[in-house]
DSSP file (Angstrom, degrees, kcal/mol; ACC not computed):
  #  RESIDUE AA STRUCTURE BP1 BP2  ACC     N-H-->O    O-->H-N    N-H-->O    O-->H-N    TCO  KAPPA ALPHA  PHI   PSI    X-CA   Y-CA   Z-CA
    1    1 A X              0   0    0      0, 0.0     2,-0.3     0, 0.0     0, 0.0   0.000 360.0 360.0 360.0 130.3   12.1  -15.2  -17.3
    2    2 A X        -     0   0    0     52,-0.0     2,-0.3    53,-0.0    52,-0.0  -0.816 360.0-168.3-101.8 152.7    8.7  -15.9  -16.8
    3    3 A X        -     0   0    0     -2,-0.3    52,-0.3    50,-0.1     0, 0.0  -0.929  17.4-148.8-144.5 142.2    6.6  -12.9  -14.6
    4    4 A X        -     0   0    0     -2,-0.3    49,-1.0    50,-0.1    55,-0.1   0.582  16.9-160.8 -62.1 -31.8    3.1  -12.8  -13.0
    5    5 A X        -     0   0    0     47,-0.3    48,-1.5     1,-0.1    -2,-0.1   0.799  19.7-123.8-127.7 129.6    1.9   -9.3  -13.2
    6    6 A X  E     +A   52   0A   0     46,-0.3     2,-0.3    61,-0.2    46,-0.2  -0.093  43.0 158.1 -13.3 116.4   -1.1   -8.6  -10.6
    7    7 A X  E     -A   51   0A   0     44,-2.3    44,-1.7    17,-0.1     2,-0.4  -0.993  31.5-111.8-162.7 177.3   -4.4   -7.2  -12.1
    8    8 A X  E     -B   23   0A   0     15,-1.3    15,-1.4    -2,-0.3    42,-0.2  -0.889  22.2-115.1 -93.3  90.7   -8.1   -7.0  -11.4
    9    9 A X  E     +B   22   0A   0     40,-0.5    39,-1.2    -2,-0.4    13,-0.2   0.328  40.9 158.1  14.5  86.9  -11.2   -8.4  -12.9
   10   10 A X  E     +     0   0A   0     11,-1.3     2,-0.3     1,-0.4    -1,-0.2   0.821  60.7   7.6-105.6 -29.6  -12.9   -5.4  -14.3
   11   11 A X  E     -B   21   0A   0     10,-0.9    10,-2.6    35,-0.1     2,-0.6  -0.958  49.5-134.8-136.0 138.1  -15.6   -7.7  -17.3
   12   12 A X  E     +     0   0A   0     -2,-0.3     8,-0.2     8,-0.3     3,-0.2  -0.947  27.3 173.4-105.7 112.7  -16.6  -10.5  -18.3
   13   13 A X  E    S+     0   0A   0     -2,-0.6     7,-0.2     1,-0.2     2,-0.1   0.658  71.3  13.1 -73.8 -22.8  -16.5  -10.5  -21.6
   14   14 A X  E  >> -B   19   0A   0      5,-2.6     5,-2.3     1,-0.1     4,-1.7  -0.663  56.5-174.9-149.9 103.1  -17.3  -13.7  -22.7
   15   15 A X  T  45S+     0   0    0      1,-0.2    28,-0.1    -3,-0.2    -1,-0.1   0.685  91.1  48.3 -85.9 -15.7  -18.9  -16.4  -19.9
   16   16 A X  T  45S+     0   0    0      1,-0.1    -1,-0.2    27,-0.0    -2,-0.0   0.742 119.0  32.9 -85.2 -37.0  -18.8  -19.3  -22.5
   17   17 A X  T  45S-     0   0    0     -3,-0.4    17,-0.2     2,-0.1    -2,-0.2   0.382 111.7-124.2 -95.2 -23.1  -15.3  -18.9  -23.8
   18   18 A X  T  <5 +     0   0    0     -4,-1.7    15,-5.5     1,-0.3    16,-0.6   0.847  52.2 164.7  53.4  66.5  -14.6  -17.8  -20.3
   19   19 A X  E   < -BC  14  32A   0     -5,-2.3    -5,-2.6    13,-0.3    -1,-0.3  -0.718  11.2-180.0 -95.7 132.7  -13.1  -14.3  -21.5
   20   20 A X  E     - C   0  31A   0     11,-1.5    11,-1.4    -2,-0.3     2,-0.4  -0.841  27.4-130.6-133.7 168.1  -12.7  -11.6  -18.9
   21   21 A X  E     -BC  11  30A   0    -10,-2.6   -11,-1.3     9,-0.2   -10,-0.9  -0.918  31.8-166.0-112.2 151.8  -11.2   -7.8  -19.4
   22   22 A X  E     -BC   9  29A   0      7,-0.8     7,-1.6    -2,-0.4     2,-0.5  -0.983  17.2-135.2-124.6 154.0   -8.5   -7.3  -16.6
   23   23 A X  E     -BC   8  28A   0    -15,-1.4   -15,-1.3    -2,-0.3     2,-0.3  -0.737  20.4-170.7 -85.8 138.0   -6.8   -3.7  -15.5
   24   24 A X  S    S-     0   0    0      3,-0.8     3,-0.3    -2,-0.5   -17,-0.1  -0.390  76.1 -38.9-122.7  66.7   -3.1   -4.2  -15.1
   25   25 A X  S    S-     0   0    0     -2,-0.3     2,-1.0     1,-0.2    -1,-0.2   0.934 125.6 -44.5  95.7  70.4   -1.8   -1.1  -13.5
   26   26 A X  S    S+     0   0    0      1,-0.1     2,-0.5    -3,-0.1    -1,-0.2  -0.251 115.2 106.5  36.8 -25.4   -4.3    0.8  -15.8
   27   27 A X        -     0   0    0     -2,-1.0     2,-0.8    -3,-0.3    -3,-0.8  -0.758  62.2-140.2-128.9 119.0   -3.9   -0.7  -18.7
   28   28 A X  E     +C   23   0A   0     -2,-0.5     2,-0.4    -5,-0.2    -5,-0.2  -0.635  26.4 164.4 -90.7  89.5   -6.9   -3.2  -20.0
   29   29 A X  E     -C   22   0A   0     -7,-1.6    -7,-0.8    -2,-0.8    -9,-0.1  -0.841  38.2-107.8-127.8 147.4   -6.3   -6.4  -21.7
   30   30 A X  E     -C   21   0A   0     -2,-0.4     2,-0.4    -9,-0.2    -9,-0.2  -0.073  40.5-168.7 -51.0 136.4   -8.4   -9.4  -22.4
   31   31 A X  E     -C   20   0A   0    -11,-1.4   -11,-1.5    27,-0.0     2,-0.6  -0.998  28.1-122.8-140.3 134.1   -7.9  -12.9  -20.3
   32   32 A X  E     -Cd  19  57A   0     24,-3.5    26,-0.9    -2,-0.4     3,-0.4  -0.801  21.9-177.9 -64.7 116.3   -8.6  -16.4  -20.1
   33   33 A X     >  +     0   0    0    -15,-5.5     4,-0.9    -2,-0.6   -14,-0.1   0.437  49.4 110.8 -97.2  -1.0  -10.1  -17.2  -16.7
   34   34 A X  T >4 S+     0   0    0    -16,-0.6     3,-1.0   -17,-0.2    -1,-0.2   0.829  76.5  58.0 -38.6 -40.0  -10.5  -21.1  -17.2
   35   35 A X  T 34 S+     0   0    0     -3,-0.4     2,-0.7     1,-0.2    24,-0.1   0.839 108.7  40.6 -71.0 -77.1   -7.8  -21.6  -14.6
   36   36 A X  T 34 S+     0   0    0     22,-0.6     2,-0.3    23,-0.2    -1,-0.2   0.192  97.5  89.4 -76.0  -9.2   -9.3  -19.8  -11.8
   37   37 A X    <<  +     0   0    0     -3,-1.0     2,-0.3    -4,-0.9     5,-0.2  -0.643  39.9 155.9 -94.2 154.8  -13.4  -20.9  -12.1
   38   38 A X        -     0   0    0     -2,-0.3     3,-0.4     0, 0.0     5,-0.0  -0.857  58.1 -89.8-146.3-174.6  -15.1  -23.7  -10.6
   39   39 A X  S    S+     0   0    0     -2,-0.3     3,-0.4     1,-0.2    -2,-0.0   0.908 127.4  53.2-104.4  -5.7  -18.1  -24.4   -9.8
   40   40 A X  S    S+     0   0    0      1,-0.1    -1,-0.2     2,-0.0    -3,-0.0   0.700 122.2  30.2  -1.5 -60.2  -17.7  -23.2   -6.8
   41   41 A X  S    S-     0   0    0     -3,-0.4    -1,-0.1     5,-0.0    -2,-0.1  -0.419  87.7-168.2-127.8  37.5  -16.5  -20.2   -8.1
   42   42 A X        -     0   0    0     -3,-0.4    -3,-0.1    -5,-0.2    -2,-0.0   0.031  39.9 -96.8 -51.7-172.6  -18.2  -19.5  -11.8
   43   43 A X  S >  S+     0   0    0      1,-0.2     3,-1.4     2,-0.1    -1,-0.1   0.715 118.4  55.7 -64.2 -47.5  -17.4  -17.2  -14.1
   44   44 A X  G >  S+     0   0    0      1,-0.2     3,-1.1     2,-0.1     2,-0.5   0.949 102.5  58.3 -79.2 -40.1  -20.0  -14.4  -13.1
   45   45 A X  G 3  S+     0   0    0      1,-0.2    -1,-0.2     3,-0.1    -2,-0.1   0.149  87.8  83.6 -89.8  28.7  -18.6  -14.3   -9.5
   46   46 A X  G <   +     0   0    0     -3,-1.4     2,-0.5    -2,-0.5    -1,-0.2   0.143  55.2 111.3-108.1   4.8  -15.0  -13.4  -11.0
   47   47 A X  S <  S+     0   0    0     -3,-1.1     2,-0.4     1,-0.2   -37,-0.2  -0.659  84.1  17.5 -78.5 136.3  -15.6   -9.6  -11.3
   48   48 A X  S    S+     0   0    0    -39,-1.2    -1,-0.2    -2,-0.5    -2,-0.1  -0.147  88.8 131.4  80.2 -33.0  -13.2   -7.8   -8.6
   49   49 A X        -     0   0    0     -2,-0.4     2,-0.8   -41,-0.1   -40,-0.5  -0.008  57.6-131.2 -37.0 149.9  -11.1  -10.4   -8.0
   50   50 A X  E     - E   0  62A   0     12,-0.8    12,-5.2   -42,-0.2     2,-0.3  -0.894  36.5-179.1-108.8 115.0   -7.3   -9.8   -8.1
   51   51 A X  E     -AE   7  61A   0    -44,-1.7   -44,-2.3    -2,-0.8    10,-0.3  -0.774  31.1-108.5-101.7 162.5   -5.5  -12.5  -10.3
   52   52 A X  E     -A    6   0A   0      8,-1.7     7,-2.0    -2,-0.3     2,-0.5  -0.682  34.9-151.9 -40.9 120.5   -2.0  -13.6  -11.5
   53   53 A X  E     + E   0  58A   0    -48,-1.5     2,-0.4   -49,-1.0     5,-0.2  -0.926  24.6 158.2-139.6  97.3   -1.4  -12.8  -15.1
   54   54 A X  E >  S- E   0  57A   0      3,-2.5     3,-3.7    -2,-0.5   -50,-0.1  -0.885  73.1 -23.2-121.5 160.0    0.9  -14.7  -17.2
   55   55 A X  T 3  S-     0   0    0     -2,-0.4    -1,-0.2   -52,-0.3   -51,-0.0   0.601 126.4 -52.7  44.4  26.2    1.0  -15.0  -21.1
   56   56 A X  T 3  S+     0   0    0      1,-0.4   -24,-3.5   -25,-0.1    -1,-0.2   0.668 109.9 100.9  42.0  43.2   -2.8  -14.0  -21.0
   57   57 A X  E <  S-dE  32  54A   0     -3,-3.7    -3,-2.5   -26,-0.2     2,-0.5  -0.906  76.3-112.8-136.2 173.2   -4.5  -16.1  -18.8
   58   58 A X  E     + E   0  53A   0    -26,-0.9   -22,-0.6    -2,-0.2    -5,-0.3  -0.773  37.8 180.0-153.4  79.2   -5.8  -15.7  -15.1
   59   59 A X  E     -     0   0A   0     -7,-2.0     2,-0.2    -2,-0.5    -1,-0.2   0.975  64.5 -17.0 -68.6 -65.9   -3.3  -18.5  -13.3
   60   60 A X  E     -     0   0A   0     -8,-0.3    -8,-1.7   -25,-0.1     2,-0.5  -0.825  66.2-111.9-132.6-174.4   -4.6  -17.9   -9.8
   61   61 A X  E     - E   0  51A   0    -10,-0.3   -10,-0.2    -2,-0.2     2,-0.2  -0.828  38.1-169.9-115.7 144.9   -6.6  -15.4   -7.9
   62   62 A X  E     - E   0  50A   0    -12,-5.2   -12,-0.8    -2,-0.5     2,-0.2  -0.607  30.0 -84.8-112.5 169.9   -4.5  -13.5   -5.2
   63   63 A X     >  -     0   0    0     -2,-0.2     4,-2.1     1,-0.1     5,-0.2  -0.539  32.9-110.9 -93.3 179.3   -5.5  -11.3   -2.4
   64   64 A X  H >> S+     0   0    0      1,-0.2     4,-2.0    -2,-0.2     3,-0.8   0.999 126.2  46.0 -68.8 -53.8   -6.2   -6.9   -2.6
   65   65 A X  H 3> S+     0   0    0      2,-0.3     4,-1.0     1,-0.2    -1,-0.2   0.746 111.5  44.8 -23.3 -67.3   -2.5   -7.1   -0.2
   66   66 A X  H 34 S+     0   0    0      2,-0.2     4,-0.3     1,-0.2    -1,-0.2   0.771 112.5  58.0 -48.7 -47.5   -0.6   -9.6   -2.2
   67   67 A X  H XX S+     0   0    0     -4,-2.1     4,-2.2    -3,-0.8     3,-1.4   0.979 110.6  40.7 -61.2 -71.2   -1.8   -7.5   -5.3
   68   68 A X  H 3X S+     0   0    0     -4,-2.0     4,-1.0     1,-0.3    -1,-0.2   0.715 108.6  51.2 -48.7 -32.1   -0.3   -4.5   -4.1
   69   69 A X  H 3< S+     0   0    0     -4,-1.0     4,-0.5     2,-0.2    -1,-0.3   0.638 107.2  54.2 -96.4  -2.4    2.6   -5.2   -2.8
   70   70 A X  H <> S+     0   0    0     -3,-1.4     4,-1.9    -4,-0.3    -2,-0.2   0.676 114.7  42.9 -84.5 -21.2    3.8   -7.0   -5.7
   71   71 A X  H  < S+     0   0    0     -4,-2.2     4,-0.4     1,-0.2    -2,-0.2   0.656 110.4  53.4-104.6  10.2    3.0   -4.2   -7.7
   72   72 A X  T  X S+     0   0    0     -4,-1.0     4,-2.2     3,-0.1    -1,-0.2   0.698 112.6  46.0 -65.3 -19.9    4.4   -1.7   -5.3
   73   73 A X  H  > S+     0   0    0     -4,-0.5     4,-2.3     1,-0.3     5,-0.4   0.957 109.4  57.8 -93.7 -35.5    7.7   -3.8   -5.4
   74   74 A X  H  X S+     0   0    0     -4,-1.9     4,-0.9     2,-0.2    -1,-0.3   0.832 106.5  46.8 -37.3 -44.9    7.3   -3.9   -9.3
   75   75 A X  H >>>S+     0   0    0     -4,-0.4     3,-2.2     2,-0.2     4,-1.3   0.957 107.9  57.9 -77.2 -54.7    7.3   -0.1   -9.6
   76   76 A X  H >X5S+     0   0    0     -4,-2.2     3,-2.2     1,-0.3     4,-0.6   0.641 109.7  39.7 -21.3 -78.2   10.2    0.0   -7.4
   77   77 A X  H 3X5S+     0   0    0     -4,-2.3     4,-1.4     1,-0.3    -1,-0.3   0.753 116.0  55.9 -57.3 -24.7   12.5   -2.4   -9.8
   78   78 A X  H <<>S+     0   0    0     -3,-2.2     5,-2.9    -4,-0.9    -1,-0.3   0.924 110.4  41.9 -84.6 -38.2   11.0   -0.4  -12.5
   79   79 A X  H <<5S+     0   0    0     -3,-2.2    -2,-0.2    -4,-1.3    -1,-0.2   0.461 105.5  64.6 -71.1 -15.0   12.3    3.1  -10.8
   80   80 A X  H  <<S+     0   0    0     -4,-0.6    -2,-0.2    -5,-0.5    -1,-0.2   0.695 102.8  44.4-103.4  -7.2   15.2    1.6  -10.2
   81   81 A X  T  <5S-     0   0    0     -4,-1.4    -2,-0.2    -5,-0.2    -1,-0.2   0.250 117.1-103.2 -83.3  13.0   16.0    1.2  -13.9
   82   82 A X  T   5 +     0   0    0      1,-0.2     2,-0.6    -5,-0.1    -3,-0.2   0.738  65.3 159.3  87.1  11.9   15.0    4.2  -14.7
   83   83 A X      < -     0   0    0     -5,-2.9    -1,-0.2    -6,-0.3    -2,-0.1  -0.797  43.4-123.9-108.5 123.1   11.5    3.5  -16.4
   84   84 A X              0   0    0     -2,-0.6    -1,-0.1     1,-0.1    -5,-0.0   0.120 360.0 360.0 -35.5 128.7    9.4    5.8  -16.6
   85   85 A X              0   0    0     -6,-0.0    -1,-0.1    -7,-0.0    -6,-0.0   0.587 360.0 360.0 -83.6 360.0    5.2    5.0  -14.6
């Protein structure tokens, strides 16, 4: 099964390599952002955003809404097996 999980922009860690830190539910792991810049849209102007997070890249950038209610509905299925937040 393949899963998105919601997270935020918190760094850019690397604008060349186009390396970003994102929080996902607290917890801070490292990303590719290629998909989601343009030029439009660079690299630096990717801090706050909320993206899509698969396999550790950045697929697309969502809204603060989207973000949240996918990750309310995520703890939900997650409370409803019995795992622990």
């Amino acid at each position: 099964m393949c899963l998105g999980i919601p997270g935020q922009i918190v760094e850019i860690v690397d604008v060349t390599q186009k390396l970003a830190t994102v929080d996902v539910g607290g917890v801070k792991r490292q990303v590719n952002i290629a998909c989601i810049v343009d030029e439009s849209h660079p690299v630096a102007a990717c801090v706050g955003d909320w993206v899509l997070v698969h396999v550790g890249f950045a697929l697309n950038r969502i809204d603060a809404a989207e973000a949240a209610e996918t990750l309310a509905l995520l703890q939900q299925i997650a409370e409803a097996q019995g795992i622990p937040s």
